[in-house]
C-alpha positions as CSV (number, residue, x, y, z in Angstrom):
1,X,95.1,125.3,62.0
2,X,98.5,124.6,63.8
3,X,101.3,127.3,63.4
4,X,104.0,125.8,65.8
5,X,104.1,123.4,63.9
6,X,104.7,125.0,60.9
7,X,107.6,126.5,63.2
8,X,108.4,123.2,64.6
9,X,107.8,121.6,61.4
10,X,109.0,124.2,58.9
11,X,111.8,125.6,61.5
12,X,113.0,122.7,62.3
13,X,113.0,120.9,59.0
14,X,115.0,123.8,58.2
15,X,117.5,123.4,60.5
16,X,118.0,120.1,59.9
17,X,118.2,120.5,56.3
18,X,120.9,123.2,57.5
19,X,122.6,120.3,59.4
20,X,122.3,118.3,57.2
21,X,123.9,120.0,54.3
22,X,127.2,120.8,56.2
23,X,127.1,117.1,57.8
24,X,127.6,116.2,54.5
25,X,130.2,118.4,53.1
26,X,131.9,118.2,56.4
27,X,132.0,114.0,56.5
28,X,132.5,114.1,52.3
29,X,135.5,116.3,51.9
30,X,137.7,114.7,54.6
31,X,137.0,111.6,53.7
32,X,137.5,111.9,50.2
33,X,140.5,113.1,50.8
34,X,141.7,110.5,52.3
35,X,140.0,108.0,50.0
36,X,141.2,109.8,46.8
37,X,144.3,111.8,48.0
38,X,145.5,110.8,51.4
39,X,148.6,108.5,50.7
40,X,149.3,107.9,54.4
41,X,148.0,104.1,54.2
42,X,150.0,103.7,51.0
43,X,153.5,105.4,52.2
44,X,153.1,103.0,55.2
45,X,153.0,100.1,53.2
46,X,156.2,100.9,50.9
47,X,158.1,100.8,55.0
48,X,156.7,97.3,55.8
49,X,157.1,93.5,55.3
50,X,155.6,92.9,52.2
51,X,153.0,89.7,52.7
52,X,151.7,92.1,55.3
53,X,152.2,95.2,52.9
54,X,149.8,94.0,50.1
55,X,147.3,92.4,52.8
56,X,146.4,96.3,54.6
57,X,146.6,97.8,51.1
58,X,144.0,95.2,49.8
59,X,141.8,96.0,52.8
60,X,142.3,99.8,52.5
61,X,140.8,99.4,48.7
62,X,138.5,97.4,50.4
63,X,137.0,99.7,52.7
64,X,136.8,102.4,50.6
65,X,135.1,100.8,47.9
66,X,132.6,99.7,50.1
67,X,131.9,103.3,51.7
68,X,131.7,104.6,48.2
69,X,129.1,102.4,47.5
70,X,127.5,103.3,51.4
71,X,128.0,100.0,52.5
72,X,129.4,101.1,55.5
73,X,129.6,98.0,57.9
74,X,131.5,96.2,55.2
75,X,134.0,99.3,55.2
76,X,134.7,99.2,58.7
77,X,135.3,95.4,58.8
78,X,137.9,96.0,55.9
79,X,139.2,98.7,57.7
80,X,139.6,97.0,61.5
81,X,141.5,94.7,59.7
82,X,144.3,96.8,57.9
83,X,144.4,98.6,61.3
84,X,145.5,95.3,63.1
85,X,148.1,94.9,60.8
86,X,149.1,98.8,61.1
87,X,149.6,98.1,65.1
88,X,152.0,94.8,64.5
89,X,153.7,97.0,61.8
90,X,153.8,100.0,64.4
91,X,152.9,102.7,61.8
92,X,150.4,104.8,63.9
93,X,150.0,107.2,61.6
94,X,148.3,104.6,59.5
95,X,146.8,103.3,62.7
96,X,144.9,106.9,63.2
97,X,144.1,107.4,59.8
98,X,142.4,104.2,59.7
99,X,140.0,105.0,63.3
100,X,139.3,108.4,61.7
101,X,138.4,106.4,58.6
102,X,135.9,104.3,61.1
103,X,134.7,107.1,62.8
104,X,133.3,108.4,59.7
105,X,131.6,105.3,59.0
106,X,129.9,105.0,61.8
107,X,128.4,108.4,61.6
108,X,127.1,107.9,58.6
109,X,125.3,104.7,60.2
110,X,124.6,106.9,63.3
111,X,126.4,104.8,65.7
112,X,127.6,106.8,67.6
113,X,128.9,104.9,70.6
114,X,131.0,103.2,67.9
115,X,131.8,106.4,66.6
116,X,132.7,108.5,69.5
117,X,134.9,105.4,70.0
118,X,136.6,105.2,67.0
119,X,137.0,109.3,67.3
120,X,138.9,108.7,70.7
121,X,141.4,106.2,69.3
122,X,142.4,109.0,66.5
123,X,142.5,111.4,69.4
124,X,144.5,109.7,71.3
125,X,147.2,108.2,68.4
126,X,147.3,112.1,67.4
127,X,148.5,113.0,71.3
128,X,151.1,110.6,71.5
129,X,152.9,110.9,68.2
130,X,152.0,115.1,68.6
131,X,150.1,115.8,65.7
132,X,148.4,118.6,66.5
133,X,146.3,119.0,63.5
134,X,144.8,115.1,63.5
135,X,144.1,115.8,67.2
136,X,142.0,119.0,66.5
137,X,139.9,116.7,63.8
138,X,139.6,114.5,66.0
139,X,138.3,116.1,68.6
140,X,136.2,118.2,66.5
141,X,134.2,115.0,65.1
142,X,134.3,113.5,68.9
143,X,132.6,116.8,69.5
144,X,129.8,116.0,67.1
145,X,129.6,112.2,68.0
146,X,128.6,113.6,71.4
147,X,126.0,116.1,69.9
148,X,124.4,113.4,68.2
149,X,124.2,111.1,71.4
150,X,122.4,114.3,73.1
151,X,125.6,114.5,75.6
152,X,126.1,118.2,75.4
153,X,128.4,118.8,78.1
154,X,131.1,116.1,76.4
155,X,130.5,117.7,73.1
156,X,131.4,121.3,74.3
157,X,134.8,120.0,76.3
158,X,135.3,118.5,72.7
159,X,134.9,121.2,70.7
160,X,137.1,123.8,73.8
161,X,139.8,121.4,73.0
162,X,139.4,121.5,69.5
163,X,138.9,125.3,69.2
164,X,142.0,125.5,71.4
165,X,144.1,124.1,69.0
166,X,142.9,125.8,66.0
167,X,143.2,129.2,67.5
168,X,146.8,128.2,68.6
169,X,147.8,127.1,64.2
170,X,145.3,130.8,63.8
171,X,143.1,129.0,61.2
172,X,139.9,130.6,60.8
173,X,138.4,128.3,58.8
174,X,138.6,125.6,61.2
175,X,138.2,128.6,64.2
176,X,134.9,129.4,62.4
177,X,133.7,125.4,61.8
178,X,134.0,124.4,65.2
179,X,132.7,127.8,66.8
180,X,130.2,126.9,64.6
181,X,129.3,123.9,66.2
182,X,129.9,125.2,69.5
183,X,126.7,127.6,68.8
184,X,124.8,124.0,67.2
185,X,125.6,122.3,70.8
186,X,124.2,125.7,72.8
187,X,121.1,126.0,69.9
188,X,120.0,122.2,70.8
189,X,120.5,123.0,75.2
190,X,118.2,126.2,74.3
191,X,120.6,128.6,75.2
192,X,119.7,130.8,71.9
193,X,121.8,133.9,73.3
194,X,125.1,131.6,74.0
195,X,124.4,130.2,70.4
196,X,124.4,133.6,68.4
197,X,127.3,134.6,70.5
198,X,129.4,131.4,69.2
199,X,127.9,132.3,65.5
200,X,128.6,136.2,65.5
201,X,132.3,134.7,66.7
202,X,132.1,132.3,64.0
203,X,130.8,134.7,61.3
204,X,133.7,137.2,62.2
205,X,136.4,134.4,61.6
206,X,134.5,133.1,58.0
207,X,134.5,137.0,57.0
208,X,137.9,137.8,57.8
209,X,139.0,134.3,55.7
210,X,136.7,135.5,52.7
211,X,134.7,132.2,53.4
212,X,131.9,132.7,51.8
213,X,130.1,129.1,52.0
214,X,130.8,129.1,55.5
215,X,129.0,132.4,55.5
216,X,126.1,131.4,53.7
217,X,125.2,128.5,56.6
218,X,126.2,130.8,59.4
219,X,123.9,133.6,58.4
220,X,120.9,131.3,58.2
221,X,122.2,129.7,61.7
222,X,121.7,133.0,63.1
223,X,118.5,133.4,61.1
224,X,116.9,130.5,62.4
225,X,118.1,131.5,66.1
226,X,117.1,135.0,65.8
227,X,113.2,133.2,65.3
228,X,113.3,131.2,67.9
229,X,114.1,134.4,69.8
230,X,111.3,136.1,68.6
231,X,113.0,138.7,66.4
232,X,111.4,138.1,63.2
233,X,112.8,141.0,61.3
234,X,116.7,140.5,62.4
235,X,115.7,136.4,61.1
236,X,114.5,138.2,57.7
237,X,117.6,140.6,57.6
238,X,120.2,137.0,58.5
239,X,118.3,135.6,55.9
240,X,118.7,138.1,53.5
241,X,122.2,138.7,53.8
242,X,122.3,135.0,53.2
243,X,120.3,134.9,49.8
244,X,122.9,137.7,48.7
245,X,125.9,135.4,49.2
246,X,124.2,132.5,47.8
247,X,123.2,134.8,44.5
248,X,126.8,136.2,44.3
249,X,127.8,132.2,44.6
250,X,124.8,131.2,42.3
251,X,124.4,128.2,44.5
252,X,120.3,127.8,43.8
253,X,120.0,125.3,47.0
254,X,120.9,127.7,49.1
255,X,119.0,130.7,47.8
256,X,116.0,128.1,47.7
257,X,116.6,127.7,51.5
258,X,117.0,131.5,52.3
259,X,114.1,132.8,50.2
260,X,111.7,130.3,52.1
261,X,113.3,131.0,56.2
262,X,112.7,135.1,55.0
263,X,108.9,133.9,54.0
264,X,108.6,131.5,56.9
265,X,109.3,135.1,58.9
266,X,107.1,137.3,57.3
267,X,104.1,134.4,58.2
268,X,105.3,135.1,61.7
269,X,104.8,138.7,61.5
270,X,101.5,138.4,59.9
271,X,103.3,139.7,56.8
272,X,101.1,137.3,54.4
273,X,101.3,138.9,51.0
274,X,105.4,138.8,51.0
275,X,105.5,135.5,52.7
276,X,103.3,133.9,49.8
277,X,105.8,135.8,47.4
278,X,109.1,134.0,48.7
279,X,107.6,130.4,49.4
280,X,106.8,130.8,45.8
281,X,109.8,131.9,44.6
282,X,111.6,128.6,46.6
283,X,109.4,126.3,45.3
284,X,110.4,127.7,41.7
285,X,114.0,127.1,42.2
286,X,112.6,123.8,43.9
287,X,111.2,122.2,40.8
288,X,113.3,124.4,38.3
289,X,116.6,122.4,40.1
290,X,114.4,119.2,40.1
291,X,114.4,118.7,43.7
292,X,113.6,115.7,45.5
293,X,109.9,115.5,45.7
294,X,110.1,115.5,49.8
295,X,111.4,119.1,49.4
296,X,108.8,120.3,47.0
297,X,105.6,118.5,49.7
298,X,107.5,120.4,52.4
299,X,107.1,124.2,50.2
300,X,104.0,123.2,49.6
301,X,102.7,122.8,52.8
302,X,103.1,126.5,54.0
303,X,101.9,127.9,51.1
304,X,98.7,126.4,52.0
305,X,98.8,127.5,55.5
306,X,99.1,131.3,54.6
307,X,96.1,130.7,52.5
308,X,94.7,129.3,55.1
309,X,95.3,132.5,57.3
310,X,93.8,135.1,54.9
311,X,90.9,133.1,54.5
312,X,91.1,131.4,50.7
313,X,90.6,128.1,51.8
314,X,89.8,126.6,49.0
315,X,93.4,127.8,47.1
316,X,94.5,125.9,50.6
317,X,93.2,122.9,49.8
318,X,94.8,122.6,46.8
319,X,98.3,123.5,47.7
320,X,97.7,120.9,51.0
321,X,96.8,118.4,48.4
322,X,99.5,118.6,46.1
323,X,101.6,118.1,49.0
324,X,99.6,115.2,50.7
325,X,99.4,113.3,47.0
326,X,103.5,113.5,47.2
327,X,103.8,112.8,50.7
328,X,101.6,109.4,50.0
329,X,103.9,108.6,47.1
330,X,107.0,108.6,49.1
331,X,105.4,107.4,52.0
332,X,106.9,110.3,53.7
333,X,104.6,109.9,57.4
334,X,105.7,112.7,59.3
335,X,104.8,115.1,56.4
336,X,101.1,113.0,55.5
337,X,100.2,113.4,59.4
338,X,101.2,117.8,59.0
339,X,99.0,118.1,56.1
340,X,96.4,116.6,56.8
341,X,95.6,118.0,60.2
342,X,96.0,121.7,58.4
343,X,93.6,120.1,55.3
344,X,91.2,119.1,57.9
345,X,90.8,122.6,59.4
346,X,90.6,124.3,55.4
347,X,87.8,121.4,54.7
348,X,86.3,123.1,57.9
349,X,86.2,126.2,56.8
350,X,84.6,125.1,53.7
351,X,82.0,123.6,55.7
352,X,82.9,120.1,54.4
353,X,83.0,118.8,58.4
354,X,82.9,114.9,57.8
355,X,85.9,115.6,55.3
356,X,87.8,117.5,58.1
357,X,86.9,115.1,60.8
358,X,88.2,112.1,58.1
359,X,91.6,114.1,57.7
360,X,92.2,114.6,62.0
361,X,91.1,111.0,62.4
362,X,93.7,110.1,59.7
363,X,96.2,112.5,61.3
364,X,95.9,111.4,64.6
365,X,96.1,108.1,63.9
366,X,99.3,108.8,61.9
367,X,101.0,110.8,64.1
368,X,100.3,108.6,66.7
369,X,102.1,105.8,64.9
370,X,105.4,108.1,64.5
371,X,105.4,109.2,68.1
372,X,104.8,112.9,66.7
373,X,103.3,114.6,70.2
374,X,102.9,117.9,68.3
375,X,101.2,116.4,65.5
376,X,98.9,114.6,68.1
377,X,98.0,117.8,69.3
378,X,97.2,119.4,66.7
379,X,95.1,116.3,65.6
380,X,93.3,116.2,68.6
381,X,92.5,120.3,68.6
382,X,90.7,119.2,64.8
383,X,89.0,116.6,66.0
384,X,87.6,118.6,68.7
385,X,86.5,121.4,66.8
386,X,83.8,118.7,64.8
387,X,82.5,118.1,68.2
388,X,82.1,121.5,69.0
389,X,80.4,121.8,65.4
390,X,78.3,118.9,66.7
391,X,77.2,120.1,70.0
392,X,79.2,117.9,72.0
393,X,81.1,120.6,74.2
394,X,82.3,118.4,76.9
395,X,84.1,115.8,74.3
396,X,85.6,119.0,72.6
397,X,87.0,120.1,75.5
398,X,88.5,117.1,76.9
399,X,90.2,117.2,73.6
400,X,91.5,120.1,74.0
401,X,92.8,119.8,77.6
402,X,94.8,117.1,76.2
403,X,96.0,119.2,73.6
404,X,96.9,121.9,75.8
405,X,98.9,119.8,78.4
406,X,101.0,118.4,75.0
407,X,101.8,121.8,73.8
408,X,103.2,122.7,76.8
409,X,105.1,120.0,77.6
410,X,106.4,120.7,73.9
411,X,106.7,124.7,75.2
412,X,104.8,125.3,71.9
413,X,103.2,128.7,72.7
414,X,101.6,129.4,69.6
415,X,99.5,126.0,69.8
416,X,99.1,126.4,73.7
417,X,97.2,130.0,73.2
418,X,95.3,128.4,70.3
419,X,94.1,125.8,71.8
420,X,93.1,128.1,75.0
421,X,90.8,129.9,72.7
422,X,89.5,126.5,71.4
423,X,88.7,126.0,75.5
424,X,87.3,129.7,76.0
425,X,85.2,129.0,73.0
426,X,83.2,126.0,74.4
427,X,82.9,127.0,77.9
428,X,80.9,129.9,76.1
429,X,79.0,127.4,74.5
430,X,78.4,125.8,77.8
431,X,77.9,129.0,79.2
432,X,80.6,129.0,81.7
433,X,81.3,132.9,81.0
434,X,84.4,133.2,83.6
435,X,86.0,130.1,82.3
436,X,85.8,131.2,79.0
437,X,87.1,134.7,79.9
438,X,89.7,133.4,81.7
439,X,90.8,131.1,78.7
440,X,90.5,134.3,76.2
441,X,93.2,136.1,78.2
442,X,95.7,133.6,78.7
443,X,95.6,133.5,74.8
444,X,95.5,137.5,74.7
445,X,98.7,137.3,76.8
446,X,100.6,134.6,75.1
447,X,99.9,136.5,71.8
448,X,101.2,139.8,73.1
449,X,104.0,138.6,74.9
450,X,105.2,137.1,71.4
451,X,104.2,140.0,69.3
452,X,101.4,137.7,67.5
453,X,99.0,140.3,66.1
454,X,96.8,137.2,64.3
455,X,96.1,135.8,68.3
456,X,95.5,138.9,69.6
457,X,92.9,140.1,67.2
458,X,91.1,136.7,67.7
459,X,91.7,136.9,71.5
460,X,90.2,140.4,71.5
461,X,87.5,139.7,69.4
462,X,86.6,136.0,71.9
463,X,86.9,138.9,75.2
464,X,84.6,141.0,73.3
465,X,81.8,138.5,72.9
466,X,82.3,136.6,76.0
467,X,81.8,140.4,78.3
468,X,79.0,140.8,75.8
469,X,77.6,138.0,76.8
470,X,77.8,138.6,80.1
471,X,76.1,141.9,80.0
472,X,79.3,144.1,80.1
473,X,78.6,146.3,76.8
474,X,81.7,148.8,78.0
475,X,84.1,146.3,78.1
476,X,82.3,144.3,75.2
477,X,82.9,147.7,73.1
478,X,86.7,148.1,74.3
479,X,87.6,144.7,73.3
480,X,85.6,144.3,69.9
481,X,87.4,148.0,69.3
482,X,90.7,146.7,69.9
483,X,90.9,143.5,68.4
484,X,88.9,145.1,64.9
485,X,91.9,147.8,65.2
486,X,94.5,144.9,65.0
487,X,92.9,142.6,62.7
488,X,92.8,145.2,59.9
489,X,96.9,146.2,60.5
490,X,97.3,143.0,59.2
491,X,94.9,143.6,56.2
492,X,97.1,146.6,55.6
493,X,100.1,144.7,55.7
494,X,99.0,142.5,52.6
495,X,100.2,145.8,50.6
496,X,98.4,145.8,47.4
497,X,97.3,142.3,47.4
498,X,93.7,143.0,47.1
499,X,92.3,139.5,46.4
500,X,93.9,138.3,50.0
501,X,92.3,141.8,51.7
502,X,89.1,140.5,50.6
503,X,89.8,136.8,51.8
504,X,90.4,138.1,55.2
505,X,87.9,140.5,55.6
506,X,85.6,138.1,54.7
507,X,86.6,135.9,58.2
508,X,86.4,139.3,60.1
509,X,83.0,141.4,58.7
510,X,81.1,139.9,61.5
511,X,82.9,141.6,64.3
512,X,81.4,145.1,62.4
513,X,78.0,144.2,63.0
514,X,78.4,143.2,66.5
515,X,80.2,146.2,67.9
516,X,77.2,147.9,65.8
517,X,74.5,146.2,68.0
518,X,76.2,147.5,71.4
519,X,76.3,150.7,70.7
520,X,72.8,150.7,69.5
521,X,72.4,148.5,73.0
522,X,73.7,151.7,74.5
523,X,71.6,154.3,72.9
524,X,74.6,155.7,70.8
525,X,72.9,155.3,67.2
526,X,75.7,157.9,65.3
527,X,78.4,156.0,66.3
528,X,77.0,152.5,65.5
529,X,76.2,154.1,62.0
530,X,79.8,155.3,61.8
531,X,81.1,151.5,62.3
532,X,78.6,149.9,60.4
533,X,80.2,152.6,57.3
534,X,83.0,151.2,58.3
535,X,82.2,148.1,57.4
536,X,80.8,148.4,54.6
537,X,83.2,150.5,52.8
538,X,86.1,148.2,53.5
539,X,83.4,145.7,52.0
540,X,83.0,147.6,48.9
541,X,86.5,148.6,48.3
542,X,87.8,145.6,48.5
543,X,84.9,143.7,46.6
544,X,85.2,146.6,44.0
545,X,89.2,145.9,43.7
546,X,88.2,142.7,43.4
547,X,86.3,143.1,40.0
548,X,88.6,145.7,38.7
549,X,91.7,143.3,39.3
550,X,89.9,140.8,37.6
551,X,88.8,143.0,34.7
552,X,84.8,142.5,35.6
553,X,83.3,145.7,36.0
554,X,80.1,144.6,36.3
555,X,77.1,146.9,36.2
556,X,74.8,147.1,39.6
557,X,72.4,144.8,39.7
558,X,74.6,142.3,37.5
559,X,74.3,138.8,39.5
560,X,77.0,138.5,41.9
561,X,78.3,134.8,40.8
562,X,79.8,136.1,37.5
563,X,82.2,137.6,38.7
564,X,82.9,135.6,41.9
565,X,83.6,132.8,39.1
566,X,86.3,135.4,37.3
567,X,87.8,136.0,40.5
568,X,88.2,132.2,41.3
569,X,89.4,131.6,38.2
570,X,92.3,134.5,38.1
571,X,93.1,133.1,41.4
572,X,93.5,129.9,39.8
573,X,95.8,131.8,37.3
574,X,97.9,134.2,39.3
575,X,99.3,131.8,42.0
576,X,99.1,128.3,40.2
């Protein structure tokens, strides 16, 4: 199971989608305007000859036919044209209007040497007949040329000069857009604290012009930084102040978008029972709204990897399924390669290992074909764990060596201290105890550095058998102690959702009987009994919530199948 990815993949794909939607409002409105409202083209014409008059205004037409109908190359070819007659005509305001025109063009083909060109003409027209305002446009879309090309340190001179001017007119929409961007450009150089200073600035400024779109994307800017930082709950409370704007707007896209970053942060805090709640609740407005079906494969991905997490593997199967048969449909071969290296590791789990090993080989293979190094990874840490399955501990952990020099070239954390226990776990099987221990704590420390409770209960629970192993029963005890402590806060944190406390406690129960044997080891029979309670009353609690959530209060004695059927069955039910 691969959670970086899920934040690469989920937090990124969010952040693009985030891009995304303001790239397109941003490119749409000025251009329309200029397309539907902007007479500049057509006042120049009424001043000129007019052979050449009625040639530029048939190009204009021209051109922006064609970009309405995203035939872009066409539009700029129409529009190089009426700019050539502009220049003999010397009308530069038409002449700027008609590289601005250009530069949007070639953004939307992703040009961006042509565009950043085309920017720089508009810039320059704007300076020497001093029109402030096309000069701060101008700049501001050079700005983003730049961004695109990955040349960050021309993008920020851009947008300076850009935010100059706006703060000099004391606009703060256009303050707040291209502060905005300024915390983009510092988001994509990793400087996260630069980038929520350029946001809060940018927030302040959207606030103060009752903005409330601007808002909206600002607050789940900060959201998204805030994770990256490592502050889950100030990403949930962005997020949420975000869904509250997009309510009060009744813009369903955006509260889609919010309600799945706030569950994407609860995963992150182990939260799994409120995370499953607001994934569902986006993928609801997803297919109420009648979203394009790559949207609804990418909610159902996650949804299948919290099931994953508290154990219900089979309800993750289905929901990586649903996404997979979409993903196949659209041919969508980023998202195929993500699902099915998390499918494989639920078919593991359901002891189906040739089906596993089928979905990594498949995975790899895929991700290898889109240059996906993550997805690799993650691939090759699946394919590994069949060998280990199989015996063969050296292939495994060559696998996982590779896997662990990807993630951090990647600076994937997450995946590097998963794939460190992967390494711990077949030097144990080698019997290589202080290679394995070594491995363990490296994944204890990455976990507890980044507040990771999931890793560090598994981490623990590894130390725990590998000082066991070696004959250290004190230290065997501590660990197993600890890491049991930590894995049920999590079960706590599932609140009331008894069918996921007994998923989970079902991947744990073991770690009850083996801190049970040590202290039997070390002549401490009470307190062995007082665990092994333990155990089995969380075992009986939650199997008894089980039956009584289900309605099957079955007499003792009653064979245990009936009413594992019910269960599955209002599992089917409650989260279908």
């Amino acid at each position: 199971m691969e959670r970086n990815q899920s934040l690469l993949g989920w937090r990124m794909l969010k952040l693009v989608g985030v891009l995304a939607i303001a790239f397109v409002s941003s490119i749409c409105s000025p251009l329309l305007w200029f397309i539907e409202g902007n007479n500049s083209f057509y006042l120049a014409l009424a001043q000129t000859p007019e052979d050449n008059s009625q040639r530029a205004n048939q190009l204009v037409l021209e051109g922006n036919a064609a970009f309405q109908q995203d035939q872009f190359a066409l539009a700029v070819e129409a529009w190089q044209q009426a700019i050539a007659i502009y220049e003999q005509l010397g009308d530069f305001t038409a002449v700027l209007n008609g590289w601005r025109h250009i530069g949007f063009a070639e953004t939307r083909l992703e040009n961006w040497d042509q565009a950043i060109a085309a920017f720089q003409h508009s810039v320059e027209i704007a300076q020497s007949i001093a029109d402030p305002e096309a000069e701060q446009e101008g700049l501001y879309w050079l700005g983003v040329g730049y961004s695109n090309r990955e040349d960050f340190e021309e993008a920020i001179a851009a947008f300076e000069a850009s935010l100059a001017i706006a703060q000099s007119q004391a606009n703060p929409v256009v303050i707040a857009e291209v502060l905005t961007r300024l915390g983009f450009t510092a988001y994509w150089q990793r400087d996260y604290t630069t980038a929520l200073m350029h946001y809060e600035q940018a927030l302040m400024m959207a606030e103060g012009a009752d903005d409330l779109r601007q808002q909206v994307f600002i607050l789940s800017s900060m959201g998204n930084t805030s994770h990256i930082l490592g502050d889950y709950r100030q990403a949930i409370e962005r997020h949420q102040a975000s869904l509250a704007i997009a309510q009060a707007l009744d813009d369903s896209e955006w509260q889609g978008s919010a309600l799945y970053n706030i569950g994407f942060n609860h995963y992150w805090l182990n939260e799994y029972a409120p995370a499953i709640d607001y994934y569902q609740q986006s993928l609801a407005i997803a297919r109420q709204d009648g979203q394009s079906p790559a949207n609804e494969a990418q909610l159902l991905y996650p949804l299948g990897e919290v099931y994953i997490f508290v154990g219900d593997y089979r309800r993750a199967v289905d929901y990586h399924q649903q996404s997979l048969a979409i993903a196949r449909r659209i041919d969508d071969r980023d998202r195929i390669g993500q699902v099915l290296k998390s499918l494989g590791g639920a078919l593991y789990s359901l002891n189906d290992e040739e089906g596993g090993r089928a979905a990594y080989a498949e995975a790899l293979a895929m991700t290898q074909s889109t240059g996906d190094r993550n997805g690799q990874a993650n691939a090759l840490i699946g394919l590994s764990a069949y060998h280990t399955r199989q015996g063969d501990y050296r292939t495994a952990l060559a696998q996982q060596e590779q896997s662990l020099a990807l993630y951090r070239a990647l600076g994937s954390r997450y995946n590097e201290g998963s794939a460190l226990e992967g390494i711990g776990v077949n030097y144990l099987r080698l019997g290589d105890y202080d290679r394995a221990i070594a491995a363990f704590q490296q994944r204890l420390n990455i976990s507890r550095a980044d507040e990771e409770r999931y890793g560090e209960g598994n981490a623990l629970a590894a130390l725990g058998i590998a000082t066991l192993l070696q004959g250290d029963l004190l230290a065997a005890e501590a660990y197993l102690q600890q890491g049991i402590e930590v894995l049920e806060s999590i079960r706590a944190n599932l609140g009331d959702r008894d069918t996921l406390k007994v998923a989970l406690f079902d991947t744990q129960r073991n770690l009850y009987g083996l801190l049970q044997q040590i202290l039997v080891a070390q002549n401490r029979p009470d307190e062995a009994l007082v665990v092994a309670e333990r155990g089995r009353a969380r075992a009986f609690v939650y199997a008894r919530h089980g039956r009584e959530l289900m309605g099957c209060k079955s007499p003792v004695g009653e064979p245990v199948s009936k009413c594992s059927k019910i269960i599955g069955a209002e599992r089917q039910q409650r989260l279908a």
